[in-house]
MARTOR-779538 format. One record per residue: residue number from 1; residue in one letter; x negated, y, z of N, C-alpha, C in turn. Coordinates in steps of 0.05 Angstrom, whole numbers. Atoms other than C-alpha are relative to their C-alpha. Layout:
# MARTOR-779538
[NUM, 'A', [X, Y, Z], [X, Y, Z], [X, Y, Z]]
...
This chain:
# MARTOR-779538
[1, 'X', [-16, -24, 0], [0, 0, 0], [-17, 25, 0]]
[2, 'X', [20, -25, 2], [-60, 51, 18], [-11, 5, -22]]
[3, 'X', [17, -8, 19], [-89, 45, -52], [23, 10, -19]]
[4, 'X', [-27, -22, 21], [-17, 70, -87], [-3, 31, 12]]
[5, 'X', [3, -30, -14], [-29, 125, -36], [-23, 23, -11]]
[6, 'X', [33, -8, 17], [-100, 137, -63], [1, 14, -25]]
[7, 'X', [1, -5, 32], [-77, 144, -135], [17, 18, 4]]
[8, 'X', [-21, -16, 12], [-19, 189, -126], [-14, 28, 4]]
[9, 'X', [19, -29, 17], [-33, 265, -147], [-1, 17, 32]]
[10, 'X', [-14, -21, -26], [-3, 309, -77], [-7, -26, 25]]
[11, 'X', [8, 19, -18], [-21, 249, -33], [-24, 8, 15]]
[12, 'X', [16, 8, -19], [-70, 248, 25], [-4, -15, 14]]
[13, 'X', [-5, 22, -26], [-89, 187, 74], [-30, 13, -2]]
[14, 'X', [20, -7, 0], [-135, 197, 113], [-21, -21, 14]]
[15, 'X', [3, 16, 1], [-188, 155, 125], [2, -23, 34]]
[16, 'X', [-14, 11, -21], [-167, 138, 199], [21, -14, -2]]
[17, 'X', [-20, 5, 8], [-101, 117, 169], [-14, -20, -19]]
[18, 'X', [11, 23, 6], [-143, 73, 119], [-8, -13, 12]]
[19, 'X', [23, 21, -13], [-181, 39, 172], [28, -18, 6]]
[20, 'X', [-28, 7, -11], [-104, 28, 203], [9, -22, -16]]
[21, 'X', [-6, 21, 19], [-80, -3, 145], [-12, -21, -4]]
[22, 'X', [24, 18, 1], [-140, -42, 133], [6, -17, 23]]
[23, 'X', [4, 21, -14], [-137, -76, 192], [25, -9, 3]]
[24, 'X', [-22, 13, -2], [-61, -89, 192], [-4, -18, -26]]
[25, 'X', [-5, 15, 28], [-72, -120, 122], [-17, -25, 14]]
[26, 'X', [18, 31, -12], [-131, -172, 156], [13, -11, 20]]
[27, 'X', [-18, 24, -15], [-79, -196, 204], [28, -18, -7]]
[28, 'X', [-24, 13, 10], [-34, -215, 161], [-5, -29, -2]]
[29, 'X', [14, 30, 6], [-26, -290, 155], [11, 0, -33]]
[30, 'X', [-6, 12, 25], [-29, -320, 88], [25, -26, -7]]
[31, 'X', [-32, 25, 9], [22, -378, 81], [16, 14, 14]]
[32, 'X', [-27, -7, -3], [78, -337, 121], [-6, 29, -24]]
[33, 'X', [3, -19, 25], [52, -282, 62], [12, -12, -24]]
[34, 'X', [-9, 19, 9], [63, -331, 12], [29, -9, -6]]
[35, 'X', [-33, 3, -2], [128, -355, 31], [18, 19, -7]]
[36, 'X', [-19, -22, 6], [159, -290, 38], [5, 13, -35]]
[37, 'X', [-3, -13, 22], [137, -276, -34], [12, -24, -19]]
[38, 'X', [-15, 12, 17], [171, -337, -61], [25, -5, 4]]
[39, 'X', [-29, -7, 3], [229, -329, -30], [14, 11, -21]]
[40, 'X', [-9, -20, 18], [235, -263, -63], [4, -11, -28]]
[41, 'X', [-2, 8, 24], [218, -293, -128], [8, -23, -3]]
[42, 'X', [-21, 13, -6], [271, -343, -122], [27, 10, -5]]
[43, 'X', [-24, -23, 1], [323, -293, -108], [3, 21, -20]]
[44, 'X', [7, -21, 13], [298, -252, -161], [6, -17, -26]]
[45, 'X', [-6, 20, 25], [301, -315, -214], [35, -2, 4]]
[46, 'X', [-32, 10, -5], [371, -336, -180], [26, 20, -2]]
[47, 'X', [-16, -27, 7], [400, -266, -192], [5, 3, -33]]
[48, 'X', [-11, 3, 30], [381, -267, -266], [11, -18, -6]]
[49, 'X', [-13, 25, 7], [403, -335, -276], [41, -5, 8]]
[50, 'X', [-27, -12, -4], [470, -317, -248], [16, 12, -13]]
[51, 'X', [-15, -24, 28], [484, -261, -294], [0, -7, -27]]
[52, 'X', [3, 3, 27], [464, -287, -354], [-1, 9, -19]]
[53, 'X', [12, -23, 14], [458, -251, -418], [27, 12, -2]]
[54, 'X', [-22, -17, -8], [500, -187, -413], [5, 7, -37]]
[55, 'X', [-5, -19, 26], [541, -159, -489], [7, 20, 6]]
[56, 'X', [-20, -25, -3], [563, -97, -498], [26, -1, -15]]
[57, 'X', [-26, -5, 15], [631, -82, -514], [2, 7, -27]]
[58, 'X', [-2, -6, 27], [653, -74, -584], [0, 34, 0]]
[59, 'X', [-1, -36, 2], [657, 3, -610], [32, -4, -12]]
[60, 'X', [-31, 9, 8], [730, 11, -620], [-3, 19, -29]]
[61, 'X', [-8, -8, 23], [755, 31, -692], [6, 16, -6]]
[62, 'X', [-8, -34, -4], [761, 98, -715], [17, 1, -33]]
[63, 'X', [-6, 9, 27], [806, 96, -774], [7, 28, -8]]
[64, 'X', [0, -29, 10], [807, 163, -815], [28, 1, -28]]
């Protein structure tokens, strides 16, 4: 998340707030990381797959 912060134009972190981050990111565990992101992409497959492919309505007839 701190390096989207990095790139944006009006943004500042500072680097106290990087160290912060930084170390919340090294306690993250990896397999409950993992998981959570295949949930998502699960829910994210099972959403499109649900909808299926969308038409648009016809254009109604304009008769002159």
């Amino acid at each position: 998340m701190a390096l989207l912060f990095l790139g944006a134009k009006d943004h500042r972190i500072t680097a106290q707030e990087l160290r912060d981050l930084e170390s919340e990111f090294g306690r993250l565990n990896v397999e409950t990381s993992r998981s959570v992101l295949k949930l998502y992409q699960t829910r994210k497959n099972a959403a499109g797959a649900e909808s299926g492919p969308t038409r648009q309505a016809p254009l109604p007839r304009i008769e002159m």
